[in-house]
C-alpha positions in Angstrom: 8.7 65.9 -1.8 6.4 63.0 -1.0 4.4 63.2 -3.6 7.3 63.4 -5.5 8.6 59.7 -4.0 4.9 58.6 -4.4 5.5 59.4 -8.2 8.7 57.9 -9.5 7.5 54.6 -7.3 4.0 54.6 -8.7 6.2 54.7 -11.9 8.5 52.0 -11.0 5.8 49.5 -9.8 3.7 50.1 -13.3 7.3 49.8 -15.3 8.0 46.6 -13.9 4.3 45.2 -14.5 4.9 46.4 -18.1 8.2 44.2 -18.2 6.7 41.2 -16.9 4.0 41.2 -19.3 6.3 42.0 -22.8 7.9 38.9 -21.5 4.9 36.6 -20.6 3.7 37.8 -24.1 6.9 36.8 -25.8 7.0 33.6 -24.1 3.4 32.9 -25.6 4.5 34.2 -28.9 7.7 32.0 -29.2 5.5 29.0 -27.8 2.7 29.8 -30.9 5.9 30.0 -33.8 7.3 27.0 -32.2 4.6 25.1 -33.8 2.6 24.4 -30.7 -0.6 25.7 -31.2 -0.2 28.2 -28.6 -2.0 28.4 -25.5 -3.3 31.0 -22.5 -0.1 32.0 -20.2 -2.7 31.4 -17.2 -2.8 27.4 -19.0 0.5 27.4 -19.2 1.2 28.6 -15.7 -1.1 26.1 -14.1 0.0 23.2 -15.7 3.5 24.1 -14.5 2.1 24.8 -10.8 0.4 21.6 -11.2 3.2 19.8 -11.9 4.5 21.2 -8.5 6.6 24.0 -9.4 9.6 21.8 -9.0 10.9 21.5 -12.2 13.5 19.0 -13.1 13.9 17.7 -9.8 11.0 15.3 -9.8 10.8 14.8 -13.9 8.5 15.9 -16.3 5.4 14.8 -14.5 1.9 14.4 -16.1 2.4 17.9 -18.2 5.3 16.2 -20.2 5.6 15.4 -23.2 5.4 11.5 -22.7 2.1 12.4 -20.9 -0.1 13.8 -23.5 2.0 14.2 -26.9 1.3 17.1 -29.5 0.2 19.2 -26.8 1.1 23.1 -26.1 1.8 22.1 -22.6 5.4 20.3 -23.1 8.2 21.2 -20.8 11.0 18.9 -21.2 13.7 20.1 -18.9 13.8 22.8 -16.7 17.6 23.0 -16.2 17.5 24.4 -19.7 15.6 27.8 -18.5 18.9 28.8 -16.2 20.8 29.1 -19.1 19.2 30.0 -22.3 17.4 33.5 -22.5 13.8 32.9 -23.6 14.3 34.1 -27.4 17.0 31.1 -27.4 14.7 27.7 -25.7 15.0 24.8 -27.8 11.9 24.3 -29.4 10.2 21.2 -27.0 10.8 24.0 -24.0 8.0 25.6 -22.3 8.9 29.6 -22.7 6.0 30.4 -20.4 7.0 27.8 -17.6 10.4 29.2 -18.1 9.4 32.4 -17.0 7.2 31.1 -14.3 9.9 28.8 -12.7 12.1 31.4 -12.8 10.1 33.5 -10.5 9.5 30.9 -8.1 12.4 29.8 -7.6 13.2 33.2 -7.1 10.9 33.7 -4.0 12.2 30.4 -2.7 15.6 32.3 -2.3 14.0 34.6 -0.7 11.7 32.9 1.6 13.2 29.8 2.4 10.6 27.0 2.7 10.5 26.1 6.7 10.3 21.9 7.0 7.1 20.0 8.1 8.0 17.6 11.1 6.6 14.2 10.6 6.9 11.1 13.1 6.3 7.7 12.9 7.1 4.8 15.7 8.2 1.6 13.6 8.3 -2.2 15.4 8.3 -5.5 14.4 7.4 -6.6 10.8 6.5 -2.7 9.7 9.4 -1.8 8.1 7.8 -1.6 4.4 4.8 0.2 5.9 6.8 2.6 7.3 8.5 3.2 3.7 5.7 3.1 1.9 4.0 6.4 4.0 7.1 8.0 4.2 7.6 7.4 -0.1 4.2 8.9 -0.3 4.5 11.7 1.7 7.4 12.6 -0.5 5.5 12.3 -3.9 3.0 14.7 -3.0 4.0 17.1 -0.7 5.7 20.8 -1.8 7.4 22.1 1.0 10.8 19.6 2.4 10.0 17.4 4.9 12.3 16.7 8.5 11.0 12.6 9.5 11.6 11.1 13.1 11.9 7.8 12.7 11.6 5.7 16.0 12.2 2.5 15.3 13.8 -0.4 17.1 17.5 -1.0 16.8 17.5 -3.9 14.3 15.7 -1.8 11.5 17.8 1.2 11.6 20.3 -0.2 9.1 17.1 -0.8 6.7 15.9 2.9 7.3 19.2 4.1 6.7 20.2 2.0 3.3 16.3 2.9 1.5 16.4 6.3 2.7 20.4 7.5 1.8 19.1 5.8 -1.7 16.6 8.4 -1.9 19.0 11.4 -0.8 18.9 12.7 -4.5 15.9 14.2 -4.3 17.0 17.1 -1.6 13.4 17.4 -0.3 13.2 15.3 3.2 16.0 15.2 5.8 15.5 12.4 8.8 16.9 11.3 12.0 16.4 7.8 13.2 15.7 7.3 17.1 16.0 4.4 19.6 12.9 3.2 21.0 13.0 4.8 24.8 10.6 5.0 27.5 10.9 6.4 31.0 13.3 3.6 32.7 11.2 3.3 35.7 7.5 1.7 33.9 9.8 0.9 30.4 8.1 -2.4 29.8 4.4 -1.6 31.4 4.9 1.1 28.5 6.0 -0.9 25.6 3.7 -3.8 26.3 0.9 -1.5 26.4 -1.9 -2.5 23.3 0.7 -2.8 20.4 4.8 -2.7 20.9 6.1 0.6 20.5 2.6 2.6 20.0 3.2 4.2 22.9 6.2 6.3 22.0 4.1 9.0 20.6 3.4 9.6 23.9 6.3 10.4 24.6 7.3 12.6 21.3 7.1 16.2 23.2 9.4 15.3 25.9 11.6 13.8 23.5 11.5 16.1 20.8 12.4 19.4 22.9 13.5 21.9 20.0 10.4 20.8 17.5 7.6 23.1 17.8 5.3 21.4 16.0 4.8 17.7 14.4 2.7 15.2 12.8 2.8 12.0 14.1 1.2 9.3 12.0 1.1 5.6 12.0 2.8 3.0 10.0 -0.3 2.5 7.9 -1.0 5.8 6.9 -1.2 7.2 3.0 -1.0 10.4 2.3 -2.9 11.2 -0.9 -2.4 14.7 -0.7 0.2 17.4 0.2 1.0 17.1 3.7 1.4 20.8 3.7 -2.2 20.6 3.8 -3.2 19.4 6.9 -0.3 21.3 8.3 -1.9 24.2 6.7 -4.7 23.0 10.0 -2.1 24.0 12.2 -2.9 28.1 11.9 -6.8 27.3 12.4 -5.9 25.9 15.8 -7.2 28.7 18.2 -5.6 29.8 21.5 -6.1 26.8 23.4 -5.8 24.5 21.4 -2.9 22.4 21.4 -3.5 18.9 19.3 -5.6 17.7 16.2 -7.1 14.7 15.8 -10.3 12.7 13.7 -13.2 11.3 15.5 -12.9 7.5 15.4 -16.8 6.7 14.3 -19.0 9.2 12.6 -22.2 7.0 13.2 -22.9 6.3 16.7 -25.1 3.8 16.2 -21.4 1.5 14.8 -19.2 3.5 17.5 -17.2 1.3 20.0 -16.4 4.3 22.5 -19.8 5.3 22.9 -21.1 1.4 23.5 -17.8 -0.3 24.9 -15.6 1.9 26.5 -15.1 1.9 30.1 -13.2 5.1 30.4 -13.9 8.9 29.9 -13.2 10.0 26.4 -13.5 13.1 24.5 -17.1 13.7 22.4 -19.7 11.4 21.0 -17.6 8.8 19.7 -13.9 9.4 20.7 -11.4 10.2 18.9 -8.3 8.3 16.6 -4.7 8.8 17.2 -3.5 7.5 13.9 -3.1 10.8 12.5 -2.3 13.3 15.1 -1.0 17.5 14.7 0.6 18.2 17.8 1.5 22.3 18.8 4.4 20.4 20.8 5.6 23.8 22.8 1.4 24.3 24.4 1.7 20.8 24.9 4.6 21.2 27.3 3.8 24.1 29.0 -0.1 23.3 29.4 -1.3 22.4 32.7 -4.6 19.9 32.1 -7.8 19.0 34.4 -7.4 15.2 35.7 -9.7 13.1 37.8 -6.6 11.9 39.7 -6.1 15.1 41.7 -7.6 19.1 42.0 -4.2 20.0 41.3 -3.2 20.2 37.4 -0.6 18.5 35.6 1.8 19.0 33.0 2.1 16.2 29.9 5.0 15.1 31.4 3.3 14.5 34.7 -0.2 13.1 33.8 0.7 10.4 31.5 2.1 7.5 34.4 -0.6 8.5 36.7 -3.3 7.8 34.0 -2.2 4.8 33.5 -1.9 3.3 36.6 -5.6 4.3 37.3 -7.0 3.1 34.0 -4.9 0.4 32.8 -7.3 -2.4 33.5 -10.1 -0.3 31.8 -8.3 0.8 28.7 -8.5 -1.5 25.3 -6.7 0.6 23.0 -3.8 1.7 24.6 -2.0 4.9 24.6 -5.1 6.1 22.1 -7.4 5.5 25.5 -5.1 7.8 27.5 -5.4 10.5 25.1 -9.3 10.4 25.1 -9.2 10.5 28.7 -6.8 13.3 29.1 -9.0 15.4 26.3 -12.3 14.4 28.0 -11.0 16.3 30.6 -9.9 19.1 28.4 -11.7 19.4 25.7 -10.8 22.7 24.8 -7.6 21.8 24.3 -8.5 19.7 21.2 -8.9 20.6 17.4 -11.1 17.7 15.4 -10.6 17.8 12.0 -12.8 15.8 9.2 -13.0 12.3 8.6 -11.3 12.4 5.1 -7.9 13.2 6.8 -8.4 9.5 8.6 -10.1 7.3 6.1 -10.2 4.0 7.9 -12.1 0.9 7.0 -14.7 1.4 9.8 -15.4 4.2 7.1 -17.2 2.2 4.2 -17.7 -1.3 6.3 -20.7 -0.7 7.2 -21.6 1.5 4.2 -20.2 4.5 3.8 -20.5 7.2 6.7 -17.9 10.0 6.0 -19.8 12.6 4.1 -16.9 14.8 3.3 -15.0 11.9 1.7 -17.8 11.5 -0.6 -17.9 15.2 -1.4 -14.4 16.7 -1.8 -12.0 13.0 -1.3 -10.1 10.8 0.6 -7.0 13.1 1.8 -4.8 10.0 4.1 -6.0 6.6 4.1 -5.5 5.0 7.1 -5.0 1.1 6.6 -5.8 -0.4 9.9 -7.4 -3.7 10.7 -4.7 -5.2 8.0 -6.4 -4.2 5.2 -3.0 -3.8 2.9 -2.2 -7.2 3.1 -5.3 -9.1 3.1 -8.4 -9.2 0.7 -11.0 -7.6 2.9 -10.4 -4.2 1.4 -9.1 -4.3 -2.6 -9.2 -0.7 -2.7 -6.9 -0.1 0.2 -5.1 -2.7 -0.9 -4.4 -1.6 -4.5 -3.8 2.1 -3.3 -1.0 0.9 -0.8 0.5 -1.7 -3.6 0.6 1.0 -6.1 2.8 3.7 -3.6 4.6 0.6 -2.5 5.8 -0.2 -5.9 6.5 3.7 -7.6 
């Protein structure tokens, strides 16, 4: 009886294979009549994919029409392949990206996409900063996107009037957050290196039913996905709890390893700009300290470092995490260079090899480089999100 079953689903399975391809070959067929020219279903397919696999929802994109005229490749709208069989597409319709839309939207229904938490602490005059990363994390990234905005009280009405303007496109959801240190050391915290950096400190207390996040700073550019370096988060082994970029690549240029007056993780430290955080470790690890034998939850460690090394620390709450990672090093997953391009990057000539092999992945704009004329590349990059 078994083999029987094994049969008619054997059967079944090579059926619907045959299905799928009578239809693929159709779509290529009515594509070719059209007038097109014709071209591979697999070129077809990928230039849909490329476009993002989201259809009408973001436009045409660079396989439209607009974008390279005459070509096989056209799609014009999407919405058009829910209702018209494929023998029945208007001629400047895709049949093949029909048929692959259609299928992934289908697996979309039935595995819903889960949302990548992203945070960002926003003070002072960094408002359009903070829209501009946020605008570019949307462009690029596939899967929807759940911000935390901290930001202080006067900006939330800005936050809220650019980002219910963007609501259309049904890919991010965001909630907007006070600015809120423990009451007790409120303003040794805020004043601490730049106002407000120090909240991401504070994100996994906060933050109690998010497993896992990606903090980034105002100046940060995503020029890729940022399902990609969440993508990091499954490479993180069992102690491992954070990710973070070394802050020099060449020692010989490194201000940890020549200035620093504090314990901090590795050759040259490491920078908080960009920061994947498994947020439930973080709260129930117990880390190493110099302060005492005994260990200490995140919750517990963070005033006590402070008050030990606040006359030794330069850079703030980036310091802290150094020290609390020099101390536990295994807790801490470095990831290349190219996902924290920062000036100190190409200064001094260039010195981040995988940049220079596979691409800048987030640009990190510190020092001011958007808004001065120190760096014209950053500057045009960051111009050119700020303005799409």
């Amino acid at each position: 009886m078994r083999r029987y079953l094994r049969i008619v689903v054997l059967c079944l399975a090579c059926g619907f294979c045959s299905l799928l391809y009578a239809f693929s070959q159709l779509a290529v067929s009515l594509e070719e009549g059209a007038g097109g020219g014709g071209g591979k279903p697999q070129a077809a397919a990928a230039s849909w994919l490329a476009g993002g696999g989201r259809g009408g929802a973001r436009g045409v994109g660079s396989a439209g029409p607009a974008a390279h005229p005459g070509r096989s490749d056209r799609c014009k709208d999407f919405s058009l392949c829910y209702w018209n069989p494929y023998w029945m597409l208007p001629s400047d319709v895709c049949g093949m990206n029909c048929f692959w839309e259609a299928a992934f939207r289908y697996s979309l229904k039935v595995q819903p996409a889960q949302r990548m938490h992203l945070a960002v602490v926003a003070c002072g005059e960094r408002l359009e900063e903070t829209i501009t990363m946020l605008k570019s994390a949307i462009i690029f990234s596939i899967r929807p996107l759940q911000f935390h905005i901290f930001a202080e009280d006067q900006l939330h009405d800005s936050f809220k009037g650019i980002l219910e303007s963007w609501s259309f496109l049904q890919t991010f959801n965001y909630s907007l957050y006070p600015i809120t240190f423990p009451s007790e050391n409120a303003a040794e915290w805020k004043k601490l290196f730049k106002p407000c950096a120090s909240q991401r400190l504070f994100l996994p207390l906060i933050l109690k039913e998010v497993d896992s996040l990606l903090y980034v700073d105002t100046d940060i550019l995503f020029l890729r996905p940022v399902d990609d370096i969440w993508s990091l988060l499954k490479k993180f082994n069992s102690t491992q709890i954070a990710a973070m970029a070394p802050e020099h690549e060449e020692p010989r240029i490194g201000w940890y390893n020549r200035f620093a007056r504090h314990p901090y993780y590795g050759k040259t430290g490491v920078n908080s700009g960009v920061m994947l955080m498994n947020m439930t470790r973080m709260r129930r690890k117990y880390f190493k300290n110099d302060m005492t034998a005994v260990r200490l939850r995140w919750g517990d460690i963070l005033m006590p470092l402070l008050k030990k090394y606040k006359l030794n620390i330069t850079w703030g709450d980036q310091d802290l995490l150094n020290i609390i990672f020099f101390h536990n090093p295994e807790s801490l997953f470095v990831f290349p260079c190219q996902w924290n391009y920062r000036p100190d990057h190409c200064i001094y000539g260039s010195n981040c090899q995988e940049a220079e092999e596979e691409g800048i992945f987030i640009l990190h704009g510190n020092r001011g480089v958007y808004h001065d004329d120190k760096q014209p590349a950053f500057r045009a990059i960051y111009e050119a999100l700020r303005n799409y």
